[in-house]
N, C-alpha and C positions, 0 to 999 in steps of 0.2 A: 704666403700661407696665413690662415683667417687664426687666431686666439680666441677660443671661447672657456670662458673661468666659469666652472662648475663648482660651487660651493658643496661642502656637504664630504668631498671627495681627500683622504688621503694619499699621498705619493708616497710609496717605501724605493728607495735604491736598494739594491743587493749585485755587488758587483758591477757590471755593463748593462745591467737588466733594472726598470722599473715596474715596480706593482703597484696597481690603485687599489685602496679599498673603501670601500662605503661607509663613513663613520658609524650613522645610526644602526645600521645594522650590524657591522663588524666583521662583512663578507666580501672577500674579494670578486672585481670586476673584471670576468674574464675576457672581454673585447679591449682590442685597442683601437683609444680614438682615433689616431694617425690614420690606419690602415681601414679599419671597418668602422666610422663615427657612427652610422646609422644604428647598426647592431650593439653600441657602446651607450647609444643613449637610450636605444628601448631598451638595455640592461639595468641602465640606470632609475627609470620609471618605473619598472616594477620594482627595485629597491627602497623605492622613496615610497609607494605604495604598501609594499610589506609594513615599513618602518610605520605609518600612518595608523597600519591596523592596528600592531601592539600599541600604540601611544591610545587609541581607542579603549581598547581591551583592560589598559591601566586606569584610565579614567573611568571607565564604565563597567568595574567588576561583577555588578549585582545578580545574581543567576535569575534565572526564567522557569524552573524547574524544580520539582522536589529535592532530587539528588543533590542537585548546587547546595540548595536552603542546606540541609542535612551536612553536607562537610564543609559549609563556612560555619555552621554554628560550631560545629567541632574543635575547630579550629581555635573558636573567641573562649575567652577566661572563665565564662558564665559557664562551658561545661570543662573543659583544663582544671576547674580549682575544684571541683566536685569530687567525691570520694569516689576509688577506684568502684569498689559496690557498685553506687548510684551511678555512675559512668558507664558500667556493664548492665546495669536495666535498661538505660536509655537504649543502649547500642542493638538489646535484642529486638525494642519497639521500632529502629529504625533499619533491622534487618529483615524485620517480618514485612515492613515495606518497599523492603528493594524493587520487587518488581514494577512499583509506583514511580521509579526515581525518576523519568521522561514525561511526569503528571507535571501540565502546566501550571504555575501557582495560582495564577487567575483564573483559573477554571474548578479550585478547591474550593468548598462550600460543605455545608452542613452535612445536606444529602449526601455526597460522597463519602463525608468521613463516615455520618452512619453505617453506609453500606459496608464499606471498608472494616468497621468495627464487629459488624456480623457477620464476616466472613471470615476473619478472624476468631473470634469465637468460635463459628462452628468446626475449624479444622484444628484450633491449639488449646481452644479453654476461656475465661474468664478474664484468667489475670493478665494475661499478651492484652486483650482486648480490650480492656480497659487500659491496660500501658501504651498502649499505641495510641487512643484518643487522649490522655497525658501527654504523653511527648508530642504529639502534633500542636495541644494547646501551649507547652514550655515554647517550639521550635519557631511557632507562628508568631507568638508573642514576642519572641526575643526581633523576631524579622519587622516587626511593624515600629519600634524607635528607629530601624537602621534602614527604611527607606525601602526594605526588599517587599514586603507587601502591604497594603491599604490595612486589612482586617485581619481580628486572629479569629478564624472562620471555623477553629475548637472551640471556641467559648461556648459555655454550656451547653455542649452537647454532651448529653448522660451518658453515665458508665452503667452497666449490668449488673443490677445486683445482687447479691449473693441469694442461692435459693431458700428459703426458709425451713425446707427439710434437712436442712444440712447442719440447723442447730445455731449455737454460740461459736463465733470463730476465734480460734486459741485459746479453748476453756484454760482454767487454771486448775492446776492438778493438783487433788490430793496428796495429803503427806504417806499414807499407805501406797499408794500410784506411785512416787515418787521411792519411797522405800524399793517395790517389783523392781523397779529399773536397775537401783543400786545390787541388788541382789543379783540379777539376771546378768551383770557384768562382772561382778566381783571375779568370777572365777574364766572368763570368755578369755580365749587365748589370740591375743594380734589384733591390738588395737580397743582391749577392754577397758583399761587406765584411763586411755586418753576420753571415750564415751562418760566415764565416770566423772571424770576431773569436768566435763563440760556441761551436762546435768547439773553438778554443783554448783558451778558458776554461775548458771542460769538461774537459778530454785535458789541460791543463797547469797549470790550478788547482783540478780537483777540484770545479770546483760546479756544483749543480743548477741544472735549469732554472730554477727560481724566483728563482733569487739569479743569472743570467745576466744576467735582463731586467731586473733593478733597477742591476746595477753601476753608479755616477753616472762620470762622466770625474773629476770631483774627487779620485776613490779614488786613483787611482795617483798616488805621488810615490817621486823616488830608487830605481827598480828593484824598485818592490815595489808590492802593490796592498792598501790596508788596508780594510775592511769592519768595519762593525759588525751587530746586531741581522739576523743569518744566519734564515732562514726558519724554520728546525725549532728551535733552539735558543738563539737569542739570543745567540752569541757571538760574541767578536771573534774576526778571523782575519785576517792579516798574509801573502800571498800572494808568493812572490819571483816576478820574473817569468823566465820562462827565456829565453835568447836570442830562439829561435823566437817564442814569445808576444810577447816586445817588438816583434818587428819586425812581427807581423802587427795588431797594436795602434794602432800607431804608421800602419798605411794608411791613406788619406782614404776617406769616406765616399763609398761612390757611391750618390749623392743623385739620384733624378729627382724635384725638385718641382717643378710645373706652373706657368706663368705665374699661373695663376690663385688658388693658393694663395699664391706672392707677393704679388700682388696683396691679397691677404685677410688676409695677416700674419701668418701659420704662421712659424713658426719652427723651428730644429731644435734636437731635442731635446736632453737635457744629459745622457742617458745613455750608457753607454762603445758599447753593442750596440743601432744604429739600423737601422731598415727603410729599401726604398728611396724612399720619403718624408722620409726625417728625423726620424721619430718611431721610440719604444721600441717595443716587440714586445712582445703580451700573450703569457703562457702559452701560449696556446691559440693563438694568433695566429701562435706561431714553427714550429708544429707542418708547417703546412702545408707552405712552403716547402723546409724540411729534409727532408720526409717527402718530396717529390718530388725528390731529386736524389736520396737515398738508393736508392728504387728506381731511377733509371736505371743506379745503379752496380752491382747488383744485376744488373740484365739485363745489363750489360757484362761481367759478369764479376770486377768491380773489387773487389768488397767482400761477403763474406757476407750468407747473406738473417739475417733478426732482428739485427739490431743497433740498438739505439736511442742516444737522444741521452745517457739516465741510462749507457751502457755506457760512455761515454769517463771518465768520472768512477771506473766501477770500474777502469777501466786503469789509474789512479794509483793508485792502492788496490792493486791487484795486482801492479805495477812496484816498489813500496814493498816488499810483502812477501817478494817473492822477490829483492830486494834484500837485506834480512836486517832493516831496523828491524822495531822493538817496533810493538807495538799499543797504546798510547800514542803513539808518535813518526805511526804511521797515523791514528788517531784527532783526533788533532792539524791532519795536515795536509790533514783532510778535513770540518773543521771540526765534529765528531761529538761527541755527548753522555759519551760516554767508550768507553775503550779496548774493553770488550766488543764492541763496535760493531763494531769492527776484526778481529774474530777469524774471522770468514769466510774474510778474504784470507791470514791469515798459517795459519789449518788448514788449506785450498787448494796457499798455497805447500811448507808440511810437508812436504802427504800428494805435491805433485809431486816434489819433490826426495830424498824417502824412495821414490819407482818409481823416478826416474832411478839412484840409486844401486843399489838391487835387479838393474835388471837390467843395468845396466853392469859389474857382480859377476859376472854370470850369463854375459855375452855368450860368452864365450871357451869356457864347457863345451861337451862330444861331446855 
């Protein structure tokens, strides 16, 4: 009888009985060479063949495809260490192109993102549509140091701009605007508090929405509200509270939680700005309610149409600058990446205080 030594090949004994298995793969070899060598080695070839592919496959992970791009970027730290928020923007820009995910990447180019971008537009709006031409340029970009494509084939391809009918986006509101609101909630039953408490925050501590919904109750101590790890930029920011703010901080929660949630063990929540539940407000979640007293005031009379929730935040920003602080001392107390940030409100207040002058100069000429 002939011996032939196959590398590559485990022997298990178990009892009277021997089993081979295939190392690289980790699959036993159901022929025996004894009896059927033929059928044992073309079992073996295609084992060594499998084994080839994956070795393939590890060395040469780079996708060919949109969809690939999109969950290896996911994957990398670039979007993992990004704020959950920003994580869920990205994710809608990349869900409005799912049915893209089988789009070869060398075959992505301007003209298709264009396309791509106005077809989005016409069926979800503006802001997808220009998030979509964002995240393809973040996605592309991030793909061209790691080998997966030549070009980032977003670059400057233009976002839709805003329609000019549509005015100032996020005017800053009036202190009377601002009063309606306080007013219109004061007495609203199931989830008035918590609309109040967040209007203040916004209108007298300058923060976003996103940094609303997180405030813990823990923050405030001694007339001031301290924060860390701020949504966009990771800073600390130290909030004095102003009268008003303290006293509307300081209201009890009106809470309708249902027998049966007691019952169940719910608890309420340990953030400063609760629904009338007793739980935090998502993002999106605060949207609704706000959005609905807003118009009523709107029809009333009470309050400009377009004003949003981001406008109270520029009302500090713009009370600042026509106050006369720097854009540092703005940037500051709006918790912003730096002063530049701040130059909107203080060119704004300039150019208003360089007209009031102009034509109060003027008023008295024939």
């Amino acid at each position: 009888m002939t011996f032939v030594e196959i590398s590559g090949i485990k022997l298990v004994r178990a009892n009277v009985s021997i089993y081979r298995y295939h190392r690289a793969t980790g699959k036993r070899i159901a022929a025996n060479p004894d009896t059927h060598p033929e059928v044992f080695f073309a079992e073996v070839k295609l084992l060594e063949a499998e084994a080839m592919a994956g070795v393939s496959a590890k060395l040469d992970p780079l996708p060919a495809h949109l969809g690939g791009l999109f969950a290896l970027y996911r994957a990398s730290p670039e979007f993992t260490q990004l704020e959950k928020v920003t994580q869920g923007g990205y994710q809608r820009a990349m869900d409005a192109l799912k049915t893209f995910d089988a789009k070869v990447l060398i075959n992505i180019d301007q003209l298709w993102i264009l396309k791509v971008r106005d077809e989005v537009y016409a069926a979800r709006g503006r802001w997808l549509a220009n998030q979509v031409v964002a995240v393809l340029s973040i996605v592309l970009g991030w793909g061209v140091p790691h080998g997966i494509v030549a070009t980032n084939a977003a670059k400057g391809v233009p976002k839709i701009g805003r329609p000019k009918k549509l005015g100032v986006a996020n005017k800053a509101w009036r202190p009377e605007e601002v009063d309606a609101f306080f007013k219109a909630t004061h007495d609203l039953q199931g989830g008035g508090s918590g609309l109040r408490k967040t209007v203040a925050l916004a209108y007298y501590g300058g923060l976003r929405k996103e940094d609303v919904v997180r405030v813990p109750k823990t923050a405030r101590s001694g007339g001031s509200i301290d924060l860390d790890m701020m949504d966009k930029n990771e800073k600390e920011l130290s909030i004095f509270e102003a009268k008003r703010l303290t006293a509307i901080l300081n209201e009890p929660d009106q809470i309708q939680m249902g027998r049966a949630a007691q019952r169940n063990g719910h608890k309420v929540g340990h953030r400063l700005v609760l629904n009338r539940l007793g739980q935090p407000y998502s993002t999106d979640g605060l949207d609704s309610p706000f959005n609905r007293i807003k118009r009523r005031l709107v029809k009333e009379g009470e309050i400009r149409p377009g004003l949003t929730l981001h406008g109270l935040r520029k009302s500090l920003g713009k009370a600042a600058a026509d106050a006369g602080f720097s854009e540092n001392d703005i940037a500051g107390a709006l918790g912003q990446a730096g002063p530049a940030s701040a130059r909107v409100y203080t060119q704004d207040a300039a150019r208003n205080q360089g007209a009031l002058r102009v034509l109060k100069a003027l008023s008295k000429r024939k």
